[in-house]
DSSP file (Angstrom, degrees, kcal/mol; ACC not computed):
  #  RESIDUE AA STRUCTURE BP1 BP2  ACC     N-H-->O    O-->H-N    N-H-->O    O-->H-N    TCO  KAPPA ALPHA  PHI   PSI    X-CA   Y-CA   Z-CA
    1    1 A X              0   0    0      0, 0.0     2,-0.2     0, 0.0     0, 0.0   0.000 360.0 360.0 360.0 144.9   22.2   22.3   -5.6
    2    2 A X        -     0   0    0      1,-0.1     2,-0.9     0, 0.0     0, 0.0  -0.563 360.0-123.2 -86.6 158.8   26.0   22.9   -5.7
    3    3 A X        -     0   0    0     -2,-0.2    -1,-0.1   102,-0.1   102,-0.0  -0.735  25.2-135.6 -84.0 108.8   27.3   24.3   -8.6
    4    4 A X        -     0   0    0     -2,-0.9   101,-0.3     1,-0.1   102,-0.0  -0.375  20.5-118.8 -82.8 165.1   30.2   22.2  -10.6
    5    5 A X        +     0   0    0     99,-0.1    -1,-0.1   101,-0.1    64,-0.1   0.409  66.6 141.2 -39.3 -10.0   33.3   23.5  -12.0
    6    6 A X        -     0   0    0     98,-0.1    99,-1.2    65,-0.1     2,-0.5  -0.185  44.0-141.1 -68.4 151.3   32.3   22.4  -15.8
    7    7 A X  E     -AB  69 104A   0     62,-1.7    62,-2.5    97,-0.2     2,-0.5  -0.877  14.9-152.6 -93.3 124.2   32.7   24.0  -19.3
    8    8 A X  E     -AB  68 103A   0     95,-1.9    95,-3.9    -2,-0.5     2,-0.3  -0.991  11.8-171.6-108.1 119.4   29.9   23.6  -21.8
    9    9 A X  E     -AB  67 102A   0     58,-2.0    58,-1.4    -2,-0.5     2,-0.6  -0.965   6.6-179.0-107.4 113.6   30.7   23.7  -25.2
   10   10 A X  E     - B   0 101A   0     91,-2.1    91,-4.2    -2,-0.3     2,-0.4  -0.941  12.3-169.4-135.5 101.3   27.0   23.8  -26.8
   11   11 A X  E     - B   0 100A   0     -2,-0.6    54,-5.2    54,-0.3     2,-0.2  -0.890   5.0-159.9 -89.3 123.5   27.9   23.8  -31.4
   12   12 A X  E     -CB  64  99A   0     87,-1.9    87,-3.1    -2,-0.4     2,-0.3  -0.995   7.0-159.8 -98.5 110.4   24.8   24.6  -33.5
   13   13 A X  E     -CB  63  98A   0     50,-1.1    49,-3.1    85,-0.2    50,-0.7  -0.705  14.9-164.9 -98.2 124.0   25.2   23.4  -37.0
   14   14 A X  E     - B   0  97A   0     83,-2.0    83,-1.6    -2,-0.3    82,-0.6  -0.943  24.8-143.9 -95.4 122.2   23.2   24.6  -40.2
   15   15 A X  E     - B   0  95A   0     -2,-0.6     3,-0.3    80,-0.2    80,-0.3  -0.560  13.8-124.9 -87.8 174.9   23.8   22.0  -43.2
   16   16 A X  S    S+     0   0    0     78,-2.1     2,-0.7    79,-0.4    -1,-0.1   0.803 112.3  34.2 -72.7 -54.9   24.0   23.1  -46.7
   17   17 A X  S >  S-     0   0    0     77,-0.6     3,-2.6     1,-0.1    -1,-0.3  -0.776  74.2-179.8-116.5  89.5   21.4   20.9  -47.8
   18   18 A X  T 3  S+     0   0    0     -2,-0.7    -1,-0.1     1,-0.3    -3,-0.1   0.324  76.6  65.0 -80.9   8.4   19.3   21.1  -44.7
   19   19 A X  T 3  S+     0   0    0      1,-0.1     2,-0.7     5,-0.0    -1,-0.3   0.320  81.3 105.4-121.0   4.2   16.7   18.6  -46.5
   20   20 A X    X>  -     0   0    0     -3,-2.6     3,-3.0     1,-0.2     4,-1.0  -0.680  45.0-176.8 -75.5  82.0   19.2   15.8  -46.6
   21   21 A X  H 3> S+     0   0    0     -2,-0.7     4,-3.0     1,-0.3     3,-0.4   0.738  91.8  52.1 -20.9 -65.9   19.1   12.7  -44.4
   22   22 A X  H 3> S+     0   0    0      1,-0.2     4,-1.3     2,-0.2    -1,-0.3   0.759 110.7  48.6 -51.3 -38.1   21.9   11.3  -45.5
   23   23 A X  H <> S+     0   0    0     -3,-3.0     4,-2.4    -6,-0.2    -1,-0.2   0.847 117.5  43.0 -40.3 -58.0   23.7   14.6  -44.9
   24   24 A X  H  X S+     0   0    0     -4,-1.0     4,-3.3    -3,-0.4    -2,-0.2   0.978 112.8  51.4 -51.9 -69.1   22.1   14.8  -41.4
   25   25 A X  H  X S+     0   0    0     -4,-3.0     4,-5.9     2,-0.2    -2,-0.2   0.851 110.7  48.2 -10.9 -64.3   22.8   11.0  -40.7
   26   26 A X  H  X S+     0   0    0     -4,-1.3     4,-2.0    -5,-0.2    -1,-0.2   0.969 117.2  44.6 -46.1 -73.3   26.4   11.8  -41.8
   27   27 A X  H >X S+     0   0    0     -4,-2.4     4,-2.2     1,-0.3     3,-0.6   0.839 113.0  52.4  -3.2 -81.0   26.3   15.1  -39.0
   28   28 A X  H 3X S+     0   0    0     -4,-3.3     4,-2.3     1,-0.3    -1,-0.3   0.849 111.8  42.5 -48.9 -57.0   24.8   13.1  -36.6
   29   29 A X  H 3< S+     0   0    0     -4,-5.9    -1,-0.3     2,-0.2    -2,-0.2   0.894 111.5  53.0 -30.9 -57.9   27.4   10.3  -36.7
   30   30 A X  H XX S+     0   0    0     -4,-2.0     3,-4.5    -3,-0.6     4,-0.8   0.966 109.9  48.0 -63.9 -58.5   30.3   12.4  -36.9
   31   31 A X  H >X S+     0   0    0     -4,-2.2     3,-1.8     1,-0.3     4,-1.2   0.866 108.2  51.9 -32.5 -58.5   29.2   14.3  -33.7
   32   32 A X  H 3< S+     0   0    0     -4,-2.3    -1,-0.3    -5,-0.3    -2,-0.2   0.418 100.1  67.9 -77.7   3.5   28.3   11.2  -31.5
   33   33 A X  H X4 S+     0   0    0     -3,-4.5     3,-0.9     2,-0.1     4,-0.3   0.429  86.8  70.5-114.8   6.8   32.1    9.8  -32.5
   34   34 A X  H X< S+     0   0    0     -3,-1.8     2,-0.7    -4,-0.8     3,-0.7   0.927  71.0  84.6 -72.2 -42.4   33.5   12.8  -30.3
   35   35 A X  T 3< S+     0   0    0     -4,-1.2    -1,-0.2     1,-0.2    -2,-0.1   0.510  79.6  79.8 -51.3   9.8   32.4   11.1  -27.2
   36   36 A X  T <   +     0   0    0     -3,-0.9    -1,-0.2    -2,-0.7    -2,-0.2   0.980  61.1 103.2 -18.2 -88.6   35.7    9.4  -27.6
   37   37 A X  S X  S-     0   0    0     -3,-0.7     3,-0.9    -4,-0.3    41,-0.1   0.232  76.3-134.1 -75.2 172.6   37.5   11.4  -26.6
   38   38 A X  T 3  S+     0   0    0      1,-0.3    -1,-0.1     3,-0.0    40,-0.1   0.710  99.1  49.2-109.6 -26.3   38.9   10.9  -23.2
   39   39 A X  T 3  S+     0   0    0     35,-0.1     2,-0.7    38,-0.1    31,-0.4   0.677  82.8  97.4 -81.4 -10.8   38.2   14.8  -22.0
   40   40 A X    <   -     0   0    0     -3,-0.9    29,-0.2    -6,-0.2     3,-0.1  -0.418  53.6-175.0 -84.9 138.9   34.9   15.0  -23.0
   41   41 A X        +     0   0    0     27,-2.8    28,-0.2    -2,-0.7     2,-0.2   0.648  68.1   7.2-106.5   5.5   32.4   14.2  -19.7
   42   42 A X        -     0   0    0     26,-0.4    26,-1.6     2,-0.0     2,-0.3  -0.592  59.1-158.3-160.5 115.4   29.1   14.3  -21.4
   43   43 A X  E     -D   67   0A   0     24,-0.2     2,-0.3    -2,-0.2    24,-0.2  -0.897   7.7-179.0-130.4 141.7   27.6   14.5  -24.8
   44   44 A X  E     +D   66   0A   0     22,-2.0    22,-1.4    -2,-0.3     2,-0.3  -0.982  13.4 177.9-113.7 114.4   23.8   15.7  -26.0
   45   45 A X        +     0   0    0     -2,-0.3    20,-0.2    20,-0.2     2,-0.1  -0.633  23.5 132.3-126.6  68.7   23.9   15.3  -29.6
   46   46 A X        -     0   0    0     -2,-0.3    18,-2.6    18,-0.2     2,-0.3  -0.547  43.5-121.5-113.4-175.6   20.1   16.3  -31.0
   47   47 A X        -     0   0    0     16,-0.3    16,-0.1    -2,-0.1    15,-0.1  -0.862  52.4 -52.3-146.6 153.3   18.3   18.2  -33.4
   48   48 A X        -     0   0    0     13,-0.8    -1,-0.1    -2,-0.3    11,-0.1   0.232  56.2-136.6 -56.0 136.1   15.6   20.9  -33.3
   49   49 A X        -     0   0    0      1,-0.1     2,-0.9    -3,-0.0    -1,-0.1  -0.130  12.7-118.1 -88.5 178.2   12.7   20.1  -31.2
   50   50 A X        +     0   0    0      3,-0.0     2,-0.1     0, 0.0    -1,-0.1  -0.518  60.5 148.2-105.5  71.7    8.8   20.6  -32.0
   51   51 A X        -     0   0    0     -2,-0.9     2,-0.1     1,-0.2     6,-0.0  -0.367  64.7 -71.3-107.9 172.8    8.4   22.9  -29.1
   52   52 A X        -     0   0    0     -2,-0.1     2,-0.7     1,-0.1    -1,-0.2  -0.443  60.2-110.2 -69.0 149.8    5.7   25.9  -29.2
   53   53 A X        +     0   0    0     -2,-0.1     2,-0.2    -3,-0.1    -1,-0.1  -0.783  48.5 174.9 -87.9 109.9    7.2   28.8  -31.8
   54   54 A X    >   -     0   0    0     -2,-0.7     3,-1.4     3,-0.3    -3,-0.0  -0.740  45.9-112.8-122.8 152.4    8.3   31.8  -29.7
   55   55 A X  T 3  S+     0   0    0      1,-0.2    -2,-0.0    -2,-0.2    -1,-0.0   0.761 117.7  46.1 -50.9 -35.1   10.1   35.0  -30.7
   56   56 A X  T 3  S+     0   0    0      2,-0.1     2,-0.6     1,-0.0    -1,-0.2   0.064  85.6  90.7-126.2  -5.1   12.8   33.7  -28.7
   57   57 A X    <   -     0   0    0     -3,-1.4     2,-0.5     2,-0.0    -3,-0.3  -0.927  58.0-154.8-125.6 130.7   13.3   30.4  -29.6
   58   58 A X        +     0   0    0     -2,-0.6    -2,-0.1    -5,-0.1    -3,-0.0  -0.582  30.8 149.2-101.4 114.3   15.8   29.7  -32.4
   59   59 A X        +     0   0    0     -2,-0.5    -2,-0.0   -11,-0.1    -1,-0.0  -0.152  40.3 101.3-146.1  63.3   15.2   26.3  -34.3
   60   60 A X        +     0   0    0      0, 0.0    -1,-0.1     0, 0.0    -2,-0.0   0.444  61.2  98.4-129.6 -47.2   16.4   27.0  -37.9
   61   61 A X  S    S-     0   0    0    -47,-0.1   -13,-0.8     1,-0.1   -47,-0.2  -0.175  72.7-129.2 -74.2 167.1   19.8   25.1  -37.3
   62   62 A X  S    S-     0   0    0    -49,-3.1     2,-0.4     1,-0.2   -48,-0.2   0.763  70.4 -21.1 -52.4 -48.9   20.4   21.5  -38.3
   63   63 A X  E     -C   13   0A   0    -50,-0.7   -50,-1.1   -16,-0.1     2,-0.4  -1.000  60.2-140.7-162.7 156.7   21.7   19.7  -35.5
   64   64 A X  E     -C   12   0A   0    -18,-2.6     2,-0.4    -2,-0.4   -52,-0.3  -0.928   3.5-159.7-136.4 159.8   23.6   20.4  -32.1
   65   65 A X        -     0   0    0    -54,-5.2   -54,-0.3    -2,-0.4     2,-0.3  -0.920   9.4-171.2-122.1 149.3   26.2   19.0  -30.0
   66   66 A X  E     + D   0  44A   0    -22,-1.4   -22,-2.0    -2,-0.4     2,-0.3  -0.660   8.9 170.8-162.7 143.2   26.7   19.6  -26.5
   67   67 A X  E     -AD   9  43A   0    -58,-1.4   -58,-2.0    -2,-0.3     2,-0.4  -0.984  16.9-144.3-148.2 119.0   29.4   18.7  -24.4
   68   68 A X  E     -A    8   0A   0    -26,-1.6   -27,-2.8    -2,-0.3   -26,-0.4  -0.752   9.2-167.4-114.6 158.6   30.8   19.1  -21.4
   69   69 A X  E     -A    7   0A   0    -62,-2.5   -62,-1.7    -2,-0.4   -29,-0.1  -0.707  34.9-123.6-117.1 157.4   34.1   19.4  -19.7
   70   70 A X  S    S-     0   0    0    -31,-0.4     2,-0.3     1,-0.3     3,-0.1   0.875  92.8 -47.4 -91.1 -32.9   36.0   19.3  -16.2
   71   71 A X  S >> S-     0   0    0      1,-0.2     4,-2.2   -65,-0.1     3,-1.5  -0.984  74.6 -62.1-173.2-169.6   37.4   22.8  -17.2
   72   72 A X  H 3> S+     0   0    0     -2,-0.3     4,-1.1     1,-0.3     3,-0.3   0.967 124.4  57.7 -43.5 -68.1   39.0   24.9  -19.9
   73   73 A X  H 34 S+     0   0    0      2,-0.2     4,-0.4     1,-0.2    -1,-0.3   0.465 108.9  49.2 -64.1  -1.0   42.3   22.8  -20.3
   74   74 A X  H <> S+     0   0    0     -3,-1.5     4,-0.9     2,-0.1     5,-0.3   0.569 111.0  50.8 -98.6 -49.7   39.9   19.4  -21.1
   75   75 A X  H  X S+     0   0    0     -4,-2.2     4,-1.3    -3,-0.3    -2,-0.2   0.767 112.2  46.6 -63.1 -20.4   38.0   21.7  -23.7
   76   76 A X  H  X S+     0   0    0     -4,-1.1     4,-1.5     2,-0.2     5,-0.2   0.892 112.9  54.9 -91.7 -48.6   41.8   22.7  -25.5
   77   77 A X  H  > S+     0   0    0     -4,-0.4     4,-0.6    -5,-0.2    -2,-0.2   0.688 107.3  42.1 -34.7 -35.0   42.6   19.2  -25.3
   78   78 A X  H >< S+     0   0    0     -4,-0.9     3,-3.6     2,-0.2     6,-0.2   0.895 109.0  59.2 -97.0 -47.4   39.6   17.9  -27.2
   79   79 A X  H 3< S+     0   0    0     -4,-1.3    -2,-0.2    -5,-0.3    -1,-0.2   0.889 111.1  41.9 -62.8 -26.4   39.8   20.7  -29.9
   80   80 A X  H 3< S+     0   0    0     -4,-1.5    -1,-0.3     4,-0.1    -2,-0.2   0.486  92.1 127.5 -65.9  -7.2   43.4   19.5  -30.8
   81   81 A X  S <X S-     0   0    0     -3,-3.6     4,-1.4    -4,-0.6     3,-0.4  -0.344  72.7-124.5 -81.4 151.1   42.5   15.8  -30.6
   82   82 A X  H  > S+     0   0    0      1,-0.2     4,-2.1     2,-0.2    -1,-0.1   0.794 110.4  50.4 -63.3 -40.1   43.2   13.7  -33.3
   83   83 A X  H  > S+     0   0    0      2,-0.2     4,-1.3     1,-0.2    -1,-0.2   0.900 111.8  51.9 -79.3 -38.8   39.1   12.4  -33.6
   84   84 A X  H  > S+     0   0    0     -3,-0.4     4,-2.0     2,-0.3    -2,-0.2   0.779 110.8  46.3 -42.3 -47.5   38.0   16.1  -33.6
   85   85 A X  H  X S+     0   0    0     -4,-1.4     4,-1.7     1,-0.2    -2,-0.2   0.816 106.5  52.5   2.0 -79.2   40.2   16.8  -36.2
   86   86 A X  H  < S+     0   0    0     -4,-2.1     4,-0.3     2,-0.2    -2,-0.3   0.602 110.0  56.3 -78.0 -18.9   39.2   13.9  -38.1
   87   87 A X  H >X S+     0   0    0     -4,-1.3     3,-3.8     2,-0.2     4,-1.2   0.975 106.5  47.8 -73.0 -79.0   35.2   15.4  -37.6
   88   88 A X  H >X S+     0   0    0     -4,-2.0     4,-4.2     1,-0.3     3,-0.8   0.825 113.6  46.8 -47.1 -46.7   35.8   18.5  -39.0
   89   89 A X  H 3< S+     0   0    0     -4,-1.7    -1,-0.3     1,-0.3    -2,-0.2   0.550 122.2  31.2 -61.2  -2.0   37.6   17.1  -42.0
   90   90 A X  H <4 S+     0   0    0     -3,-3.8    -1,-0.3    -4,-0.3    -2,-0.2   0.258 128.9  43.0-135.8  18.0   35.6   14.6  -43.1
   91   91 A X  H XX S+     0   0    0     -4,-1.2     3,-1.2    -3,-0.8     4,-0.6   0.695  92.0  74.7-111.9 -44.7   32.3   16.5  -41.7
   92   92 A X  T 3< S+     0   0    0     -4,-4.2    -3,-0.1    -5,-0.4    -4,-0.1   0.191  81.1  65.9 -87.9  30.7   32.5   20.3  -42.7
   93   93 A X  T 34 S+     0   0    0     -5,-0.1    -1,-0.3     1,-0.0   -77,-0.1   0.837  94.5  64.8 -82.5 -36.3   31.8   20.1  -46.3
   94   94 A X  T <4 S+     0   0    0     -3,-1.2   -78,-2.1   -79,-0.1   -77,-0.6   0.788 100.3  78.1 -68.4 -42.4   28.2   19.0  -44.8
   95   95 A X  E  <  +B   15   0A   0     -4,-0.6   -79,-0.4   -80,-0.3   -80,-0.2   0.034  41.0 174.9 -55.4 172.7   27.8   22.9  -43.1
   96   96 A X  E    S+     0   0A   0    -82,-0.6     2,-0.2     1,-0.3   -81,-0.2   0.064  80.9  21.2 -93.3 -39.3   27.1   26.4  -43.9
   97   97 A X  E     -B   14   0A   0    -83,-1.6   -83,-2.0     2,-0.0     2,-0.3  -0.960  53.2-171.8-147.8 167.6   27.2   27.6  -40.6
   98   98 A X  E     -B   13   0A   0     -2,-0.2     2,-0.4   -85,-0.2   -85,-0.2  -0.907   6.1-172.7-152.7 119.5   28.5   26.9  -37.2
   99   99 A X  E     -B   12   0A   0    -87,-3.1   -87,-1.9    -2,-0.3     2,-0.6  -0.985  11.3-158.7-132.9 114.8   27.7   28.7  -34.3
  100  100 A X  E     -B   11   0A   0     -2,-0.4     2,-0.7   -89,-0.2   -89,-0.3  -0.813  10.5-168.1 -92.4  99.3   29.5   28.0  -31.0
  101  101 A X  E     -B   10   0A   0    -91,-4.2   -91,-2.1    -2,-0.6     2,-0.6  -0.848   1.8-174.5 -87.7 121.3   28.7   28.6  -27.2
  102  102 A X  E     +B    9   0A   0     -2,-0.7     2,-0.4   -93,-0.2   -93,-0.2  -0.919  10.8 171.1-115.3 102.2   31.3   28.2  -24.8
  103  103 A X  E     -B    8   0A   0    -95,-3.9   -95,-1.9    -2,-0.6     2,-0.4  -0.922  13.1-163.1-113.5 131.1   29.9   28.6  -20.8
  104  104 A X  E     -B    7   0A   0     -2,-0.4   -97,-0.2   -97,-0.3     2,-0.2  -0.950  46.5 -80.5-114.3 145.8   32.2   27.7  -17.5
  105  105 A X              0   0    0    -99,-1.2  -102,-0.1    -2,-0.4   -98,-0.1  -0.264 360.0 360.0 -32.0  93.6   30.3   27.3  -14.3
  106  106 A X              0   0    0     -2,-0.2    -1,-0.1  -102,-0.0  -101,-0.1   0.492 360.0 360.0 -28.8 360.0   29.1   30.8  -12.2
């Protein structure tokens, strides 16, 4: 397989009240209304899976996003964008923690 040129932006979210639907719900919304914008090229928007419990596998956070991009200058673009924006503000009371990976293409 060729490799492409893409940026993966892969946010892991903890919520404050990690036993609240409605909280999650909210999360979950807000997250799935970035695939608006016009630079993002993919979205995976889920939540920890029931996989076997390994030293190694991290399932404590809330929810996740992940998104990809044609390159850096599509990823600068979306964090300035007006709907990103509008997610954090009307989203980050809902957090505790936010943990961000940012990968470009070997």
């Amino acid at each position: 397989m060729k490799p492409t040129s893409k940026l993966v932006h892969h946010v892991f979210f903890w919520l404050k009240n990690p036993g609240s639907k409605a909280d999650l719900a909210q999360l979950l919304a807000g997250i799935r209304g970035l695939a608006q914008i016009e630079t993002v090229r993919s979205v995976h928007v889920g939540v920890p899976a029931s996989t076997e419990k390994r030293d190694v596998v991290e399932n404590s956070y809330s929810a996740s996003e992940l998104l990809t991009f044609d390159d850096v200058e599509g990823q600068n673009i979306y964090q300035v964008h007006p709907l990103h924006k509008k997610f954090v503000a009307e989203c980050s009371h809902l957090w505790s923690k936010v943990v961000v990976f940012d990968s470009i293409s070997a």
